[in-house]
MARRO-994909 format. One record per atom (N, C-alpha, C): residue in three letters; x, z, y. Coordinates in steps of 0.2 Angstrom, whole numbers, plus 5000, padded with zeros to 4 digits. Atoms other than C-alpha are relative to their C-alpha. Layout:
# MARRO-994909
alaXZY ...
END
This chain:
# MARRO-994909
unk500649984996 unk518950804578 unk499949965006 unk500350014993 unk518150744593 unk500050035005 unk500049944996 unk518450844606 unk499749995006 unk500650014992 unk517450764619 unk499350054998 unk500649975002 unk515950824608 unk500050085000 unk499749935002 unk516751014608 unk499950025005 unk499949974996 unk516051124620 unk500150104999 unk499549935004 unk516951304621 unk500050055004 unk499849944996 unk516851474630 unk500550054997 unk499549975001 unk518451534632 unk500250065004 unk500249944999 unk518451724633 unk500850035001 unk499249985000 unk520051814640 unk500250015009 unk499950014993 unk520951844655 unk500649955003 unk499550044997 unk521951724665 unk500249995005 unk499649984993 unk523151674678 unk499550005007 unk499449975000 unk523551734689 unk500250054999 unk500149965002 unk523351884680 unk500650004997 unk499250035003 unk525251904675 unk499750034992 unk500149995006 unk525451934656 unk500149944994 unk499950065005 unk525751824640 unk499249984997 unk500550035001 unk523951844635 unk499449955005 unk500550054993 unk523251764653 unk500249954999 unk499750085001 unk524651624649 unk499749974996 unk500350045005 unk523951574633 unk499250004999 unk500850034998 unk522051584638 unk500249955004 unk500250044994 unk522351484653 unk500549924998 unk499550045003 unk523751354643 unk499449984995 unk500550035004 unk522251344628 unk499449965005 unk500350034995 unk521051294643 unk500049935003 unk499550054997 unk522151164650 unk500149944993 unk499750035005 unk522651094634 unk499349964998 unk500650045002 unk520751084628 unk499649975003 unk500250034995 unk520251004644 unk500249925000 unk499850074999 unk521450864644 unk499749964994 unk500350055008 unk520850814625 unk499249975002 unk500650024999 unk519150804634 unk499450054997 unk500449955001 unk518350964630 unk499750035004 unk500049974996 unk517351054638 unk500150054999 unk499649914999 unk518051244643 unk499450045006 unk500049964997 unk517051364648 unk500150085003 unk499449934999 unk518151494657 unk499450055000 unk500449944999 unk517351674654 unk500850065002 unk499350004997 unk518851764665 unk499750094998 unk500049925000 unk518851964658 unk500450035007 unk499549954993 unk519952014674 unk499550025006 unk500249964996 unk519152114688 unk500550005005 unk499449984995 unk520552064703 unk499850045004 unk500349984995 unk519452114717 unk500050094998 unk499949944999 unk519252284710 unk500450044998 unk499449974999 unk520852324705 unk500450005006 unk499650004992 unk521452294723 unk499750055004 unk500549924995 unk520252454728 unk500450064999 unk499449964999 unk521652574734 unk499750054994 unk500549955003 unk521552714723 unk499950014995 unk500549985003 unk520252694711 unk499849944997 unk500150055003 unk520352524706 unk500150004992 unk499849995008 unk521252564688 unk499450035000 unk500349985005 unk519952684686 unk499449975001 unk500450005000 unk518452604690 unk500249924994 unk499950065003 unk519052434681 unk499750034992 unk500249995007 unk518752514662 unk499050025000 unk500350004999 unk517052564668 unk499549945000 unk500150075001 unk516452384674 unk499949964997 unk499850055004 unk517252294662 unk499649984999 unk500550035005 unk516152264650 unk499349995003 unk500650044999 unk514552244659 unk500349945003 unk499850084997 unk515552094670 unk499949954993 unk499850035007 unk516252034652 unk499249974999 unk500850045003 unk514352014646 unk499849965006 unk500650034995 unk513451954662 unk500249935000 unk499950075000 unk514751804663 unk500149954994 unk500050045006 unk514751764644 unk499349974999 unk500850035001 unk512751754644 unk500249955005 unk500150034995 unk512851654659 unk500649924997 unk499650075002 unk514251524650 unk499549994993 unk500150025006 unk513451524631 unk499549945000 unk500650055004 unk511951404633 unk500749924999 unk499850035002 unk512651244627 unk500649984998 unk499449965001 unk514151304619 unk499850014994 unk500150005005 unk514451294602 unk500550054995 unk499649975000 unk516051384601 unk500150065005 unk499749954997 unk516651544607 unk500650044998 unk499249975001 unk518651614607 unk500150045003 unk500049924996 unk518951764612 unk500850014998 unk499249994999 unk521051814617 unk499950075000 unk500149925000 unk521151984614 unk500950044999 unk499149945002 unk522752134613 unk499850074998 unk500049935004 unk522852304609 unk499550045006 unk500249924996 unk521952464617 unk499349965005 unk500450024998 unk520852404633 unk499949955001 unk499950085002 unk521352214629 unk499649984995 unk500550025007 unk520252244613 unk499449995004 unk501150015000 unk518652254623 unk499649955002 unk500350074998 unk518252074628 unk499849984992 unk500450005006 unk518052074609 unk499550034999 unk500749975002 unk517052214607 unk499449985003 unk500650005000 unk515752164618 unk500249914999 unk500350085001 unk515751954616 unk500049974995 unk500050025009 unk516151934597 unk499250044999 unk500549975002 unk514552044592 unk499449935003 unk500650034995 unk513451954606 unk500149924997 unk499750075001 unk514051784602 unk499749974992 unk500350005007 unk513751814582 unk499349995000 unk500749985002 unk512051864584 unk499549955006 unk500450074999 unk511451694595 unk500349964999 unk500050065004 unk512051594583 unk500749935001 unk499350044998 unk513851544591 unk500550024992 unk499750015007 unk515151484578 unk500750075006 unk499649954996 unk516551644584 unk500749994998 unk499249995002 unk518551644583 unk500250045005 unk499749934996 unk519651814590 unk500949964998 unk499149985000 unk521551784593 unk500250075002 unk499449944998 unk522451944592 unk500749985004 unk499450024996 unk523851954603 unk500450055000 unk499549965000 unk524652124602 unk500750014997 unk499249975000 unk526352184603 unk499950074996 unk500049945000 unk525752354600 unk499650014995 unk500650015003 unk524852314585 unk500050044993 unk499849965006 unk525752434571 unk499650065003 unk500149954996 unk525252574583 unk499049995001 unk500850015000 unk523452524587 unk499649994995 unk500249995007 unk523052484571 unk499850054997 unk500049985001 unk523452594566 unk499650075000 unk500549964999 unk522352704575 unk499450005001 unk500950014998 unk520852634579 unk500049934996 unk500050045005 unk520952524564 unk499249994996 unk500950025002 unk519052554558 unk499749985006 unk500350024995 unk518552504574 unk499949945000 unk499750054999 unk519452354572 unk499749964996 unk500350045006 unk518852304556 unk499250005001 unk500750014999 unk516852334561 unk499849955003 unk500150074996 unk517052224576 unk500149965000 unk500050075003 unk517652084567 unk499949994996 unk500650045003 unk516352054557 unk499649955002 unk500350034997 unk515751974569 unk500349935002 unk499550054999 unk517051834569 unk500049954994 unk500050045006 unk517151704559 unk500549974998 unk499449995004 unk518951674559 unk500350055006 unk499449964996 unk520351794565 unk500649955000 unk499550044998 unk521851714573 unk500650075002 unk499449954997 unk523451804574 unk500849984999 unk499450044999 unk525151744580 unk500649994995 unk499750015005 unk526251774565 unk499950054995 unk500149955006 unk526551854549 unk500350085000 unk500049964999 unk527151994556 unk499350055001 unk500849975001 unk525252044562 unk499649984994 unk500450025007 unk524651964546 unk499850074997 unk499949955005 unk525252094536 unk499750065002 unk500249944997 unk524552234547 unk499449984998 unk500650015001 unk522752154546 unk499950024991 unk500249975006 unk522952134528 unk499850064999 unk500049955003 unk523152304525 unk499250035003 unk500649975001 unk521552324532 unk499449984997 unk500550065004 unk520752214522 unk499749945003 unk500250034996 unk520552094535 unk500149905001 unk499850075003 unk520751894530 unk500149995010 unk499950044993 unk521551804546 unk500549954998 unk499750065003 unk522551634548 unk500450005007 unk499349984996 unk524251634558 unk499949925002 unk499850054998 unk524251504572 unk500450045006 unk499549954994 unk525751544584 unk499749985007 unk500050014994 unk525951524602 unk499949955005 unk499850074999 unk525751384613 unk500450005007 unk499150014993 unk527251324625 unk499949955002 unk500050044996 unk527151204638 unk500649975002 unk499550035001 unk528351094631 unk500249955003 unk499950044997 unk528250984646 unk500050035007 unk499749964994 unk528151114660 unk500850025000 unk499349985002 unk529751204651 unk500349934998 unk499650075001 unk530651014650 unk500850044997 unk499549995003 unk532151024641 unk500649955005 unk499350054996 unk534050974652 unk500550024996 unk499450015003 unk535550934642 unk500650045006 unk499549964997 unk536851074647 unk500550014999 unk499450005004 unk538451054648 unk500450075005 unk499649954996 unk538951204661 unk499450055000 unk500749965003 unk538151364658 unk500150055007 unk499649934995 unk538351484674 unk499950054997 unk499749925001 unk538651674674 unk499550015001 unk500849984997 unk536751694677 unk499550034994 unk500649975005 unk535651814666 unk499350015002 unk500550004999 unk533951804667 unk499550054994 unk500149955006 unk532751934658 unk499150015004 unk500650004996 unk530751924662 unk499650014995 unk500249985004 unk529752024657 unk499550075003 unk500449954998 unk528352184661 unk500650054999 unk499649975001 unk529652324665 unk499550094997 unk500649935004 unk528752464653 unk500450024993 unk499449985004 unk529752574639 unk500049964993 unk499750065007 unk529252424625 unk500649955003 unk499750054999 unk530052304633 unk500850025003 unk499349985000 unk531752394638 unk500549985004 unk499650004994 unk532352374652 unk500750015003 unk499549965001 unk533652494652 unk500649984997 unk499550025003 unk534552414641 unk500349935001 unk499650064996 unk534752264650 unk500550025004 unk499549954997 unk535452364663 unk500850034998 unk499649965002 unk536652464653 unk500449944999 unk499750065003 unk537152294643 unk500349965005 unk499950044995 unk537252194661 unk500850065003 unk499249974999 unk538652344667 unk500549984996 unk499350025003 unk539852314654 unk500349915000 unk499950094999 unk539552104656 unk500549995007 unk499950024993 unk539852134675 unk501050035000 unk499349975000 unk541552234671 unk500749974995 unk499750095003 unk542352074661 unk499949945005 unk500350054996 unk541451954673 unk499950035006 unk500549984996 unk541352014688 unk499449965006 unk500150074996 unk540551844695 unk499350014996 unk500650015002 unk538951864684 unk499550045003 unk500549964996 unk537251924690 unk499449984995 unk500650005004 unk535651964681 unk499750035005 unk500550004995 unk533951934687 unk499450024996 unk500749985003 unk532452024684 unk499450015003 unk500350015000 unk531151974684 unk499250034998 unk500749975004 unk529352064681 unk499950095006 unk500349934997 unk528652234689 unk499750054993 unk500249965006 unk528052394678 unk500150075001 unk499949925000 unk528252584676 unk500550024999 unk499249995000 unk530052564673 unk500450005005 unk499850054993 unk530252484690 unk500750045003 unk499849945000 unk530852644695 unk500750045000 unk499449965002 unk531952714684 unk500549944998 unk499650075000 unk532752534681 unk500550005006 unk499850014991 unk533152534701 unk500550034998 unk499449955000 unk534152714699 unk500549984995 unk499350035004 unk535052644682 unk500549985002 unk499750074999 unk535552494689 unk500750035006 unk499749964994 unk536252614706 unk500650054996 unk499649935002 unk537052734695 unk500649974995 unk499350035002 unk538152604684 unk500249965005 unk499750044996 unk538652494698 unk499649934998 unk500350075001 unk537652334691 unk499649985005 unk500350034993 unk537152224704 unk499549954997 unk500650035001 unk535452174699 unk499549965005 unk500650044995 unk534052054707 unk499550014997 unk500749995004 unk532352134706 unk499649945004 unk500450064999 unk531351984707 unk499350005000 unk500849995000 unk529652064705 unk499649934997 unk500550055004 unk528151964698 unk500149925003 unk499950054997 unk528751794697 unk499349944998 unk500450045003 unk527151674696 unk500149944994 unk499850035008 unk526951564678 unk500049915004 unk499750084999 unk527151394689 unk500550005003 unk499349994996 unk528851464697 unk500550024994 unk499849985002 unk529551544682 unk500649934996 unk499750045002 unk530251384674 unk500749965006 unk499350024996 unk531551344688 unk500350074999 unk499749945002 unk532051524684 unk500450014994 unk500050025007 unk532451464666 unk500649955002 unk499650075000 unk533251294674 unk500950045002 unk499349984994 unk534651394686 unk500350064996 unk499549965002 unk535151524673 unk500449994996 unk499650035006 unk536251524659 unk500250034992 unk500149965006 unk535851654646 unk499350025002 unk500649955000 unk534051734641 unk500050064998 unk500249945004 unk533751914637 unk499450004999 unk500449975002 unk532451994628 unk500150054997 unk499649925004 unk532852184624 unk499450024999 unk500749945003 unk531152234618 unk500050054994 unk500049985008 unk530852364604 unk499349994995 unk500550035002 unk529352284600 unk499749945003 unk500250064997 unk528752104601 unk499649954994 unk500450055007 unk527351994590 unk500449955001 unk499650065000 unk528051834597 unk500149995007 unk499750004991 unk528751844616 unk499949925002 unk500050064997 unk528151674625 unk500749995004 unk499550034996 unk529651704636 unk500549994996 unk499450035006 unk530951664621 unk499849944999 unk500550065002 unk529851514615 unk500149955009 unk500250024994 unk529851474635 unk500749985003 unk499450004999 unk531751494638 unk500449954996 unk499850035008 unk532051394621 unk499949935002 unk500350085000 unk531051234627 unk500449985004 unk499450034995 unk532251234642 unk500649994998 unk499450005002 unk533651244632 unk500650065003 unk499749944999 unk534251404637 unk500250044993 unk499749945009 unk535451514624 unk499450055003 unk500649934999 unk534051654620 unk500750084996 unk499949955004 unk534951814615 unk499750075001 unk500749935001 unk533551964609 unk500250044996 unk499649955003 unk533452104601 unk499449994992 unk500450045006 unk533052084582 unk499450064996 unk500649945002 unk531252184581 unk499449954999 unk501050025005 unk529352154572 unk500149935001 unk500050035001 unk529051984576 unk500649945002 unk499350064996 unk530651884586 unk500349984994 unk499650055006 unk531551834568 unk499649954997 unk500450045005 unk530151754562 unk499949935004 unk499950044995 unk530251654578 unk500749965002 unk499550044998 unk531851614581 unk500650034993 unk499549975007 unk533551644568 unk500850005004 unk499449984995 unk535051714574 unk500649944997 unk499350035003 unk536651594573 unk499649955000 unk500550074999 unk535551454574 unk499649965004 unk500450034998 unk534351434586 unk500150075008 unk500049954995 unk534751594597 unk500650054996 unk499649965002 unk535651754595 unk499750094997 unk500449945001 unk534951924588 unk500550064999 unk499949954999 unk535552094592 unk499550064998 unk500449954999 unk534852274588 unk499850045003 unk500549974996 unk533652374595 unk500550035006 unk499749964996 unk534552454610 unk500950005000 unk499150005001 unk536452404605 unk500249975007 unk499750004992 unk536952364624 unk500649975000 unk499350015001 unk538552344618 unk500149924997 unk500250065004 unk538152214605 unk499749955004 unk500650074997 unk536952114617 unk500649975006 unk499550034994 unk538552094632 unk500449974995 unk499550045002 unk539852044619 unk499749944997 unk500450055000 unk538651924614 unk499949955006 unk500150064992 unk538151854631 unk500749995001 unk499750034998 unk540051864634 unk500249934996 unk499850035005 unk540551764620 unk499649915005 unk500350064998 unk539151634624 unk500149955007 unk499850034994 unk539651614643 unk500649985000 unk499350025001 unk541551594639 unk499849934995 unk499650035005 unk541351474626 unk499349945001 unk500550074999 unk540151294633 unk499649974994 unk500450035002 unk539951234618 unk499850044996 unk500349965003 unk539351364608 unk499450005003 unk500850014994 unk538051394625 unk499649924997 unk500550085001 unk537551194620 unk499749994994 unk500249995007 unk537351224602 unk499350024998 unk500749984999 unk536151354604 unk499649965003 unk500650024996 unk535251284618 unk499649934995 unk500350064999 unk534951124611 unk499550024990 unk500449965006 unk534351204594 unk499450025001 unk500649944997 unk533251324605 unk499349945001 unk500550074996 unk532351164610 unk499849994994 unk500150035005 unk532051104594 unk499550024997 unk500449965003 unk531351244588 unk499250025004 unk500550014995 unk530251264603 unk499449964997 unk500650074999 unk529351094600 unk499450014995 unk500549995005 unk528451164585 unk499650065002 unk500549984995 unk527351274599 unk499849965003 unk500350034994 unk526951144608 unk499449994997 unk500650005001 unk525251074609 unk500049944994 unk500250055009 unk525250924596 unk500150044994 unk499850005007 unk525951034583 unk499350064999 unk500549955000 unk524351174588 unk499549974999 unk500650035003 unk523251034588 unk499350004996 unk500350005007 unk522651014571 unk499750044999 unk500349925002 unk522751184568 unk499450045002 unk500849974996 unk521351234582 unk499549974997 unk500450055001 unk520451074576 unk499650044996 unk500349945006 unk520051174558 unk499850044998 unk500249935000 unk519751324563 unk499349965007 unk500450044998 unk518451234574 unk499449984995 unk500550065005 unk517751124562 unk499850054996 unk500449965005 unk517151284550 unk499450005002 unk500749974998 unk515251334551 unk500150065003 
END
């Protein structure tokens, strides 16, 4: 493809809108700009009015969608393409309304799915989902884990994964791993917070030299704090750390968590991996498909606390095991990056 000749309104929201789906709109933008595309950003996010004490959550679902359309019409003239980044629940309605719109003046349409929560959403508003991707002319969904969820609803879509900034995340050959757990991530009851906590008490009572740093804000925030206070684990709430600051985060620790009970395909494992970071997760919906325990990281179940510290300590006692992984993680990593998405985007382009 020519990608000079490609011009593309890219629908979705972006940094600095924390989240994984903001990362990978604003990384697809980036990426198809350097190849000499044009991008034209259509930004779903409302900062301004979610920063309205109060009333900003509620008025944001309101809005939404009239903003959504005003700044799509206003990007579609010479635009030939339109992509739309989408997730579950009120992450779906940058689809609803700019796939339909899109379709019916004659743009060629592509939807990335992004959700984490997509056995559950589906699940429920599953005829929704299927009416208003009619309107697409391909679906995009990050692994075969959401595959199989569309299938069932009869839904054809074509699995390209995530993209990693396998040059922002630079990989260092490590030969020394410190006592540093790093764990980043929106603190909300998917993603499991608690159980870092819990797992980081028993690490700290073996080690007492180790510290875990957490990284992200949420609804958890909270009761994480009191956790944390109640077993003795001396945590670092690091709150929202910006996506051009995170990778020195990656650089200076020496284990990654992931304790989700639910995850399509976590950038921050993929992100942790390119650096050469031991990744150890917990093994739910999409993280096996991505990484393989014993190989390329380490995989624990849902909530085992126990499992995931004798693991982290294992890995920090023992260097070369930490270098094995790591330099795996990395390997595995480079088949997110952008040359190996390349192509893929290219074809999915290239359709009528």
């Amino acid at each position: 493809m020519d990608w000079t000749q490609l011009a593309v309104c890219l629908v979705g929201p972006y940094l600095p809108r924390p989240g994984g789906v903001s990362i990978q709109t604003e990384l697809h933008a980036q990426f198809l700009q350097a190849e000499g595309a044009r991008v034209r950003r259509v930004d779903t996010n409302l900062p301004t009015i979610r920063r309205f004490p109060g009333v900003g959550r509620w008025l944001v679902p309101v809005l939404q969608p009239g903003a959504i359309l005003l700044r799509l019409l206003r990007a579609l003239p010479g635009s030939r393409v339109v992509h739309v980044h989408a997730a579950s629940y009120w992450g779906f309605m940058p689809v609803v309304v700019a796939a339909p719109v899109a379709r019916l003046l004659g743009h060629h349409v592509v939807v990335t799915y992004h959700g984490s929560r997509a056995e559950h959403f589906l699940g429920k508003h599953g005829w929704l989902v299927r009416r208003v991707l009619r309107a697409a002319h391909t679906v995009v969904v990050l692994s075969g884990w959401t595959q199989a969820m569309f299938q069932q609803l009869g839904i054809d879509t074509k699995v390209m994964p995530i993209l990693v900034d396998t040059g922002r995340f630079a990989y260092r050959e490590r030969t020394v791993f410190p006592p540093v757990i790093l764990w980043a991530k929106g603190l909300s009851l998917r993603t499991n917070p608690l159980m870092a906590v819990r797992a980081f008490a028993r690490v700290q009572s073996e080690m007492p030299e180790a510290r875990l740093q957490l990284a992200g804000n949420g609804a958890l925030l909270a009761e994480t704090r009191r956790l944390a206070k109640e077993t003795g684990a001396q945590v670092e709430f690091l709150g929202n750390v910006p996506f051009a600051e995170i990778h020195r985060l990656y650089d200076a620790a020496g284990v990654f968590w992931n304790t989700s009970y639910a995850d399509n395909m976590p950038d921050n494992v993929l992100e942790a991996s390119a650096c050469g970071l031991p990744v150890i997760a917990t093994r739910v919906a999409g993280v096996p498909l991505i990484v393989q325990d014993d190989k390329n990281a380490l995989l624990v179940e849902a909530d085992d606390d126990e499992a995931l510290a004798q693991k982290t300590l294992a890995v920090l006692r023992d260097a070369g095991l930490a270098a094995r992984l790591g330099h795996a993680a990395r390997q595995n990593a480079e088949q997110y990056g952008w040359p190996a998405a390349r192509e893929r985007l290219a074809a999915i382009y290239a359709k009528p």
